[in-house]
C-alpha positions in Angstrom: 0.0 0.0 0.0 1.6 3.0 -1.3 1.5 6.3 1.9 -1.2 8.0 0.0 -3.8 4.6 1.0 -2.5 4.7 4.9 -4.2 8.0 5.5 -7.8 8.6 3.1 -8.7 12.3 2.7 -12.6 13.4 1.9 -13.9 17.1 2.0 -17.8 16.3 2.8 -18.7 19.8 3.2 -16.6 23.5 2.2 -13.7 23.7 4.3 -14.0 20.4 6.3 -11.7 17.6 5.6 -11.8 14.4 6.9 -8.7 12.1 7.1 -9.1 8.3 7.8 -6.2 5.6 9.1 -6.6 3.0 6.8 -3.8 0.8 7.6 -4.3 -3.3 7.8 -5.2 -4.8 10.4 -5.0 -2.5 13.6 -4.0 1.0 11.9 -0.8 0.7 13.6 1.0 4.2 13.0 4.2 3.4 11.5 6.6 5.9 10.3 4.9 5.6 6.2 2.1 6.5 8.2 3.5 8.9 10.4 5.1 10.9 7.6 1.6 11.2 5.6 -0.3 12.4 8.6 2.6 15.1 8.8 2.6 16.0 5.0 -1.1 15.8 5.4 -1.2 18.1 8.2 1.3 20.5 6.2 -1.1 20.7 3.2 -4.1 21.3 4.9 -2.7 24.1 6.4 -1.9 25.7 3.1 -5.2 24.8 1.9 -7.0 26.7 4.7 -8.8 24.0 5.8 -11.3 25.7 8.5 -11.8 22.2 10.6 -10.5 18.3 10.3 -12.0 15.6 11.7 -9.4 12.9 12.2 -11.2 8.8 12.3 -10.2 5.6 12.2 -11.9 1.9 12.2 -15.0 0.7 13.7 -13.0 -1.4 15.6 -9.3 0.5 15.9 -9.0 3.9 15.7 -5.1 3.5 16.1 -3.4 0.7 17.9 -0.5 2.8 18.5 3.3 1.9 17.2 4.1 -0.6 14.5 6.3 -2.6 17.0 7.7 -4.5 13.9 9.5 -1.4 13.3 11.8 -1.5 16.4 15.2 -3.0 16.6 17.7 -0.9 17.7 18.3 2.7 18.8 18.9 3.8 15.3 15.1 2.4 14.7 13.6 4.1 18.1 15.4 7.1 17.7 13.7 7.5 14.0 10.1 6.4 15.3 10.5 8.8 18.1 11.0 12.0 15.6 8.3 10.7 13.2 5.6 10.8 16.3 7.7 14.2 17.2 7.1 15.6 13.9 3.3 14.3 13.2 1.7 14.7 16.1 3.0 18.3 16.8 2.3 19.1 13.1 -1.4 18.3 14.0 -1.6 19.9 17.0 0.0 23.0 15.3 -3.0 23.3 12.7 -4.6 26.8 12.7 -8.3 25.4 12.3 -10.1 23.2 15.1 -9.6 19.7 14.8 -11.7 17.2 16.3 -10.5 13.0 16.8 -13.5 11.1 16.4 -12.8 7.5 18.3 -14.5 4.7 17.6 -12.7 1.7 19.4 -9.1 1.8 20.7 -6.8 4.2 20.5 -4.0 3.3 22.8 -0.6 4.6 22.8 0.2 6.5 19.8 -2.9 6.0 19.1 -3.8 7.9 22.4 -1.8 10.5 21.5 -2.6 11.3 18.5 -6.2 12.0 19.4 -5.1 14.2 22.6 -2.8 15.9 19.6 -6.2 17.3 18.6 -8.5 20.0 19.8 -11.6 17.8 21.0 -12.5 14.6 21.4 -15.8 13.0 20.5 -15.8 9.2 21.4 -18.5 6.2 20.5 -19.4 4.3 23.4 -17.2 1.7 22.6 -14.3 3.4 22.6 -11.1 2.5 24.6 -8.1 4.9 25.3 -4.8 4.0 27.5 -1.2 4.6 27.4 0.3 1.1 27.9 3.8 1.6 27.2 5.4 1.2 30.3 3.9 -3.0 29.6 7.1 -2.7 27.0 9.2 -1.1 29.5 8.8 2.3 28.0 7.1 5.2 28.4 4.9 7.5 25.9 6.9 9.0 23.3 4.5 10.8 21.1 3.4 13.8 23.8 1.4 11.6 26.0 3.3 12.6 29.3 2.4 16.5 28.5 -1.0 16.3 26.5 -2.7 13.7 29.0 -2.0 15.5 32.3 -3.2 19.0 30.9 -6.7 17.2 29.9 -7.2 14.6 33.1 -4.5 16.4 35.7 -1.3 15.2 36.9 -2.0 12.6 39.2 -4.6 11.0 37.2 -1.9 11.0 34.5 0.8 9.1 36.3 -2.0 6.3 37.3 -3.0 6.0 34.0 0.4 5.5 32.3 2.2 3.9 34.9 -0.4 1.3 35.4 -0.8 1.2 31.2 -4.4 0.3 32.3 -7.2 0.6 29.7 -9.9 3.4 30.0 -13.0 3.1 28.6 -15.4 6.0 27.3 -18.1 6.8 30.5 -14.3 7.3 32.5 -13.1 9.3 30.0 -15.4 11.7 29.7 -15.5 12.0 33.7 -12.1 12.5 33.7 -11.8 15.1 31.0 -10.0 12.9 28.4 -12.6 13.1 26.1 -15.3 15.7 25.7 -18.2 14.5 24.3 -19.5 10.3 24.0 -22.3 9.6 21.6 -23.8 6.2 20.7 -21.3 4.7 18.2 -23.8 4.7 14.7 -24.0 8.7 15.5 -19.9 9.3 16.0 -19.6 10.1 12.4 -22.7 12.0 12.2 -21.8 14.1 15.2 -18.4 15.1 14.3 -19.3 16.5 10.8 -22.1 18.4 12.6 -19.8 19.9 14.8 -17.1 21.0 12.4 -19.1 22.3 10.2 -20.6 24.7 12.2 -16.8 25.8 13.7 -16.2 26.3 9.8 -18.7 28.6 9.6 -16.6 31.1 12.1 -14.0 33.6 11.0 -10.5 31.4 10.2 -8.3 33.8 10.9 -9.8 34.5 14.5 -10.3 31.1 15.0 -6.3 30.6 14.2 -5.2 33.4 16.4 -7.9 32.1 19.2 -6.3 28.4 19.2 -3.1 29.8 19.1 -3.4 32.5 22.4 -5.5 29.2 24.1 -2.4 26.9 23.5 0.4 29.3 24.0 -1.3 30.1 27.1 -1.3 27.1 28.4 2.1 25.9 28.4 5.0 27.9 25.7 7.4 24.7 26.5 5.1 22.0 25.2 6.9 21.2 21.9 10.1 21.0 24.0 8.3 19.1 26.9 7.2 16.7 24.3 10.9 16.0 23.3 11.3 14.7 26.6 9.0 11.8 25.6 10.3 11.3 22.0 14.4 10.9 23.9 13.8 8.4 26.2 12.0 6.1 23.0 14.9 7.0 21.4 17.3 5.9 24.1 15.5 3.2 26.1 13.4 2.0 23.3 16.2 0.1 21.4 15.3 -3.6 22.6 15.3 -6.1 20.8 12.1 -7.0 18.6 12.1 -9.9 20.1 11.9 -8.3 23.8 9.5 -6.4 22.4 7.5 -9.7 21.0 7.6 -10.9 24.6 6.8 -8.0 26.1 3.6 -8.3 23.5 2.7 -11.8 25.0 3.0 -10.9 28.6 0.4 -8.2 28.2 -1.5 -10.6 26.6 -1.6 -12.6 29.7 -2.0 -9.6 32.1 1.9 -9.6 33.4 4.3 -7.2 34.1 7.3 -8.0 32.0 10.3 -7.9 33.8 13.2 -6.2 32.4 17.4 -7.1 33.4 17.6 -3.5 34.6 15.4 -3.4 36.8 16.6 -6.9 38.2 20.2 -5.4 38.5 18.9 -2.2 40.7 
């Protein structure tokens, strides 16, 4: 599948675009994929888009990292700057974007819809941050995005259990903003952007920009933070990783030599 199929891109109604993760299986966000949601992201901004709506499966909305991808730190520290350089590059848009999650979205998957404005989630949907079950720890934003939605202690739970949280929590805690019946998710998230394209783009721009400015200047360096650590603790080998993989299957902590040796 060529980069151009990993990421389908509709404009349903003047000045709303709609990008879809079509990748097999679980839309795993591997670097092909990474890099079109960036170029994506790019060209939307040229193209004025007034609001994006950013989907997935019924099923998956994003299972996070291609773990095939990882080997050694060469490998991490080049999935670290692709999440780095796609997720910020959404985030920076100048129109409203809204992640509509049906399903899971777990890890980068996670992150990538706490890299947008607002969240609207079906009632099936699932969101965690279980990469410390792989001995590692978020590298696309999730250790700045998800305490600024849910607070910092909530956070910490929530990634250093790498627990699974499902859409009534979510919207209590403040990680999502909206849950509607699952057959109505689509529906709901075209009816909201386009009435925010209907508003002023330029004011909208400079609005989003003063809200997220205000909120934290250091956020695309916090976020490095995140994206280092993959890059220097993330170089297992795939067959750690594999194992790691299995042992969440079965609900256990994997134990890593490090931690054996301190």
């Amino acid at each position: 599948m060529s980069n151009e199929g990993l990421v389908l891109v509709e404009s349903p109604l003047p000045g709303v675009f709609v990008l879809t993760l079509n990748a097999p299986k679980v839309n795993a966000l591997s670097t092909a994929m990474l890099s079109r949601i960036h170029y994506l992201a790019t060209d939307l901004t040229i193209l004025n888009a007034r609001a994006v709506v950013i989907t997935g499966g019924d099923r998956l909305f994003a299972a996070g990292a291609d773990i095939s991808e990882f080997g050694g730190p060469e490998d991490a520290a080049r999935i670290g700057a692709s999440f780095h350089a796609a997720l910020n590059a959404v985030a920076a848009l100048p129109c409203f974007t809204i992640a509509a999650v049906s399903g899971f979205a777990l890890g980068g998957g996670c992150e990538l819809a706490m890299a947008c404005d607002y969240r609207i989630a079906g009632e099936k949907a699932v969101f965690g941050q279980p990469e410390v079950l792989l001995g590692i720890i978020p590298g696309g934003g999730g250790t700045q995005r998800l305490p600024r939605l849910v607070g910092s202690s909530r956070a910490k739970e929530i990634v250093m259990t790498g627990r699974q949280v499902k859409s009534d929590e979510a919207l209590r805690i403040g990680l999502v903003d909206e849950v509607v019946p699952n057959d109505q998710l689509h529906e709901r998230a075209l009816a909201l952007a386009a009435e925010v394209a209907r508003g002023a783009l330029q004011a909208h721009a400079a609005m989003k920009r003063a809200i997220d400015e205000g909120m934290s200047s250091l956020l695309i360096k916090q976020t490095m933070y995140g994206a280092y650590h993959l890059m220097n603790n993330a170089g297992k080998s795939l067959d750690e990783l594999i194992a790691s993989v299995k042992d969440l299957h079965y609900s256990r902590l994997p134990v890593y030599k490090e931690d054996l040796d301190n």
